[in-house]
N, C-alpha and C positions, 0 to 999 in steps of 0.2 A: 286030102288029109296030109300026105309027104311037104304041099305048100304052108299049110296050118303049124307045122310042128317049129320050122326057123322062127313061125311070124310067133309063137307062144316062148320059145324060147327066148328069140331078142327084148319082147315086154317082158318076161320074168327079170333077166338081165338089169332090163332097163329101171326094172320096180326095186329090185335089192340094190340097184344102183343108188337109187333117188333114195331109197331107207338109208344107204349107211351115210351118203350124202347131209342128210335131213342129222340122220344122230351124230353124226361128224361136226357139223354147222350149232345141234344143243351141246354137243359136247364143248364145241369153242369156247359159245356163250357162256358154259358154265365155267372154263376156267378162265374167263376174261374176269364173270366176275368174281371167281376168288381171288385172282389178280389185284380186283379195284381192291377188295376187301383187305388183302393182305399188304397193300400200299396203304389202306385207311388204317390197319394195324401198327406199319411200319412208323408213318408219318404220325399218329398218337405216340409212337412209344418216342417219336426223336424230340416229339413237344415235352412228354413226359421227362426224359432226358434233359431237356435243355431247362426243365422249370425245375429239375433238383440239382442241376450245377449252378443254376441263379440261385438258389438254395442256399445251395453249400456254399459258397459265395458270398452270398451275404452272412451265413452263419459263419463262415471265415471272419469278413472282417467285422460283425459284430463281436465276433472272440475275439479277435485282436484289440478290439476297442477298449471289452470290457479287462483286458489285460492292461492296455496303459492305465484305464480309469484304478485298478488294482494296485499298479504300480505306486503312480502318485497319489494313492493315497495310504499304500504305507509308505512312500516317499514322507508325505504328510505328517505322517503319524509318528514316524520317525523322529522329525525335525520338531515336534511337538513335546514329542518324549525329551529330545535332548535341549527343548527350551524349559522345558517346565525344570528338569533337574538342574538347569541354569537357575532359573529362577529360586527354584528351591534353595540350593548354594547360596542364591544371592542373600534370601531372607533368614536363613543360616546364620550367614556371616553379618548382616543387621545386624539381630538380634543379641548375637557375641559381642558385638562392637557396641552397642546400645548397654549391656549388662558391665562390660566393661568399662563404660563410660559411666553408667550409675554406680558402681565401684569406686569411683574415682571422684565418684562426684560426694560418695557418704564418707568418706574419708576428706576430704576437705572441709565440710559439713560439721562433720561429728570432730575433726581436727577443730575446728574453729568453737565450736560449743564448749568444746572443753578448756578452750583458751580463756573463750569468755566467763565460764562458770569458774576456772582456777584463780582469773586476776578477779574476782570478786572473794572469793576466800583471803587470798592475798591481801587484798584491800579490807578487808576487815582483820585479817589477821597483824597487819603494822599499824594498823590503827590501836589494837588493841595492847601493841607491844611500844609505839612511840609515843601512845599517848592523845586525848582527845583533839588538843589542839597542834599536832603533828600537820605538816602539809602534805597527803597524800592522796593522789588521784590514777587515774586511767586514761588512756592515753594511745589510741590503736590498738587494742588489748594487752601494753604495757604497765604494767606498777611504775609512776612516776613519783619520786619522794623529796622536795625540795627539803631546804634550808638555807639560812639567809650566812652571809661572812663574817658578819660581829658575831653569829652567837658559834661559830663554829673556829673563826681564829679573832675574836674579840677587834675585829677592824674590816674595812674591805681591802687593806691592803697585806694582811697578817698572812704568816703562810706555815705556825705555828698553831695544831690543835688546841681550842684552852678546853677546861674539866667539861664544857657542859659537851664540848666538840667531841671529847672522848666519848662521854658517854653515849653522844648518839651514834658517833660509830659503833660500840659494842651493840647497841638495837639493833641495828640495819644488820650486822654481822649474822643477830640473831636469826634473822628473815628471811636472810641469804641460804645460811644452813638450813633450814626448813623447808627451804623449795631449792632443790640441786639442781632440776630439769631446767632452770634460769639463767638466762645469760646477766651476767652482770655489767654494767655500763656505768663511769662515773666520767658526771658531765660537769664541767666548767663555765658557767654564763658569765658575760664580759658584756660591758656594754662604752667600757671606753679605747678598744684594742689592744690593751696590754693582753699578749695573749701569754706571753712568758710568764707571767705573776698568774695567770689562771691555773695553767699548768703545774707551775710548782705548789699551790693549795688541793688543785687534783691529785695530784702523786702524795700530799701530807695525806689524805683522806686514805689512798688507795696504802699506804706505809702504814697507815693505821688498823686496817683489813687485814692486812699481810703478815700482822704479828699475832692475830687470833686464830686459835687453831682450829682448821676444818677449814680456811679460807685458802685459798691458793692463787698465787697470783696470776698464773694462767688463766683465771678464770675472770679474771678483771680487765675491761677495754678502758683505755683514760680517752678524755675529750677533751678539748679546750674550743670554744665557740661561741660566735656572737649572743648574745641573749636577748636580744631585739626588743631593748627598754627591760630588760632585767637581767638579776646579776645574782651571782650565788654557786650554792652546786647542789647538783640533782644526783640523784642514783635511778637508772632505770634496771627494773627486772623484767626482762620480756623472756615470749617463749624462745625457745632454740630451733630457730628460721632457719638454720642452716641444715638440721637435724629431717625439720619439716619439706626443707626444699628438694633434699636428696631422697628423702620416699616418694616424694609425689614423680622426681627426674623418673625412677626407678619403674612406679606404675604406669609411668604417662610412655614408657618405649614400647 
């Protein structure tokens, strides 16, 4: 029995041995595998990780993308803004320049109609005041009024008004006063160049002007020029070109 009792106690020994052994050996197993486990958790979270900084990464430079695309195109929008108000200006300024120009253009127009509509008054008006058979026409929108040099100095070489010379001076005088806005012109036709004997029946005609009152001799041009196959003196009444030339200088700056 004294033999029995080492040999029971060495197997008990032996048996709590081999138990903690045994639990020692599941105990490893088990934390090997919370081990694998917790490397499987680790290594998901560094994939996890690594697929939200590719992420953000990419959402980085998709933001930055979407920032130049932002940019240029209020860049865009910008240079659109300030072409159109270019443009605008530009059609602006057409259209000023356009109204300013049809201004310009009803005034030369409406200038001109009234030229034409006056020397037709005109023209019937020294018709009516020299007489049916009076020589008077139009002529660039001038009143052109001839007469021949016998009936105005009884000769072509005379430089002496005779009665019928007066009297159509006092007509013409009349026609003069009636339209002031008129330049007056007396012209001298020559057809064999004595221009000096033109000239002195010019100046008889315009001495004869000069002594009826309301005529001023400033207001008289004398001429003396070839008449290319005719001969005589004219009076021309035109508009006041000079008058007309400085409004149009004046709109046209």
């Amino acid at each position: 029995m004294k033999r029995l009792l080492p040999l029971f106690l060495i197997l008990a020994v032996t048996t709590i041995h081999a138990q903690k052994k045994s639990e020692l050996i599941a105990e490893v197993s088990q934390l090997k595998r919370e081990i694998t486990v917790l490397k499987d958790t680790i290594a998901k979270a560094k994939r996890e990780m690594n697929k939200s900084n590719s992420t953000a990464k990419l959402l980085a430079a998709e933001n930055a993308e979407l920032r130049d695309a932002n940019n240029t195109l209020l860049g865009n929008l910008t240079n659109f803004s300030k072409i159109s108000k270019k443009n605008t200006e530009t059609v602006n300024n057409a259209l000023a320049t356009l109204s300013a120009k049809e201004k310009q253009m009803r005034i030369i127009t409406d200038t001109f109609s009234s030229n034409d509509s006056t020397a037709i008054a005109i023209l019937t008006q020294a018709k009516q005041t020299l007489g049916p058979d009076a020589t008077v026409g139009i002529a660039g929108g001038d009143i052109v009024i001839s007469n021949g040099l016998p009936t105005l100095f009884g000769s072509d070489s005379g430089v002496v008004l005779t009665t019928a010379g007066k009297d159509w001076v006092n007509r013409i005088a009349e026609i003069i006063k009636k339209n002031p806005s008129r330049t007056v012109a007396i012209e001298g036709l020559n057809i064999t160049g004595e221009f000096d004997l033109t000239y002195k029946q010019v100046q008889a005609v315009a001495n004869g002007l000069n002594a009826i009152e309301g005529i001023g001799a400033e207001k008289l041009q004398l001429l003396a020029k070839d008449g290319n196959f005719s001969e005589g003196v004219q009076i021309r009444l035109a508009p006041d070109y000079k008058g007309f030339y400085t409004t149009m200088k004046s709109e046209f700056k």
